[in-house]
C-alpha positions, 0 to 999 in steps of 0.5 A: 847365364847358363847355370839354370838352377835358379828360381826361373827352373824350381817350382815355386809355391804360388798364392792365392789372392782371393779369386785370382791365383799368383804363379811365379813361373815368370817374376812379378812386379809390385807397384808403390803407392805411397800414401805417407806425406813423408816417403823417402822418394815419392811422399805427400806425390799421390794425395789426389783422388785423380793422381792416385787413380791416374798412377794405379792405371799407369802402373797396371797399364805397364804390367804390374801384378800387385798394386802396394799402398802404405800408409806409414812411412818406414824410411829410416828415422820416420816416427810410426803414425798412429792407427788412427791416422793410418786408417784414415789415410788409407781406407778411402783410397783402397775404397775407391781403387778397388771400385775402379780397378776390380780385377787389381791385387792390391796388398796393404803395407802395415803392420798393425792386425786391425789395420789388416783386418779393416783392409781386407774387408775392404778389397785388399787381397794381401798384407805385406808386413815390415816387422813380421808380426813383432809389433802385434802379437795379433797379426798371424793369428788376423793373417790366418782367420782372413785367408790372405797372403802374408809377406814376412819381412825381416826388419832388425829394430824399428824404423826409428831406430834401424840404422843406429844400430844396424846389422853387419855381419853373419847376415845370411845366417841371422835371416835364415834362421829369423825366416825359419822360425817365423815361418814355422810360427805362421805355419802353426798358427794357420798361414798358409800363403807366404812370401819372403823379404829380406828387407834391403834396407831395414837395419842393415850395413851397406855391406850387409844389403849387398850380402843379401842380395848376393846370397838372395837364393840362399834365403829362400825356404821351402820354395816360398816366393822371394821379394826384393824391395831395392828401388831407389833405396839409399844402398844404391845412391851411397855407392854411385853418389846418387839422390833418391831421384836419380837412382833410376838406373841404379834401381834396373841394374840391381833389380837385374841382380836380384832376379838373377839371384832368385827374386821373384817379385821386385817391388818398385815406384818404376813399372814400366823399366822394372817389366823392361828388366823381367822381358830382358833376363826371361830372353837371356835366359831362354835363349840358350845357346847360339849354335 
């Protein structure tokens, strides 16, 4: 762990998220809160008002920075809920938690303009989107006129779809070049605060999900924060013969990985171990050498 050229020494572009500031001198956690009954891991778990309330004050408790609530499920072969459905799943609850958790950042999962639009008024500072406006030719222009952080994410094909035909070579390259363009667009268009996720997962080869998480550095444009979304994904249970349930360790030990290889924000269902894992790479790293 001597080579400090990583992103634990370069200067990465912070986001404002209302009134608050997210700095990225030490990695961030994002923390799930599926409000989907069909989730790959945790769906139809968080239902109740009070097991909802008790979870977000469990995972802020346990340092998360950014409280992340979907209301579509995006596992693979999942059909898109309609807006409809999608608003009503998810505005009471981001009501109500922002009611009893001021001080929270919460981002909205969702890919639609007028779900954003409805969210940020409505307290969310952030929109974290699986397409990367390819499914509403509104959302970059929503994105800039709220003044919100995007999160810009590459998802090859739909979510219905993604692993018929996924990726399985040349990944770097075609993320690199997805997020250049992108990026230039929202630029254009008026975002200012972006953050970028490969999307482990979505539309990818297992080989092609290791690729990225090796490379994970190598994908980073213009010092804009990086997020790795890995917790208890099928690229883990394939290699160790795991469930969803029992990936936890698999979870830590490429969480550990990706912070290593320039992740700058690890989005989880696991606070507690994913803080765990930041404390222990941060001393490793600062330590230096025992002379």
């Amino acid at each position: 762990m001597s080579n400090k050229d990583t992103s634990f020494t370069k200067k990465i572009r912070p986001v404002t998220c209302g009134n608050k500031i997210l700095d990225f001198s030490t990695p961030k956690i994002m923390g799930v809160l599926n409000l989907t009954p069909d989730s790959f891991y945790d769906g139809g778990k968080f239902h109740q008002e009070k097991i909802r309330k008790e979870q977000v004050e469990k995972m802020l408790h346990e340092g998360a920075d950014i409280i992340d609530l979907g209301a579509v499920s995006s596992r693979p072969g999942a059909e898109l809920t309609d807006e409809k459905e999608e608003l009503k799943r998810v505005i009471w609850p981001l009501q109500r938690l922002v009611k009893e958790f001021p001080e929270a950042i919460f981002s909205i999962d969702t890919f639609r303009s007028s779900v954003a639009r409805e969210c940020i008024e409505n307290g969310a500072h952030i929109i974290n989107d699986i397409s990367g406006g390819n499914f509403d030719d509104n959302m970059y222009a929503t994105v800039a006129a709220l003044h919100v952080p995007y999160i810009l994410m590459h998802l090859h094909g739909t979510p219905e779809s993604m692993q018929k035909f996924p990726i399985a070579e040349n990944i770097t390259e075609i993320i690199r070049q997805y997020f250049t363009e992108k990026i230039k667009d929202l630029r254009n268009t008026g975002v200012e605060d972006i953050i970028l996720d490969p999307g482990f997962g979505f539309g990818k080869t297992l080989k092609c999900n290791y690729t990225i998480l090796k490379n994970l550095e190598e994908l980073r444009i213009d010092n804009l924060p990086l997020l790795g979304g890995i917790s208890r994904k099928s690229m883990i249970n394939k290699v160790i013969h795991t469930k969803p349930s029992e990936a936890l360790n698999g979870t830590t030990v490429l969480n550990t990985i990706a912070l290593l290889n320039g992740a700058n924000i690890l989005r989880v269902h696991d606070v507690k171990e994913a803080r765990e894992v930041i404390k222990i790479v941060l001393f490793a790293r600062e330590l230096g050498e025992c002379e």
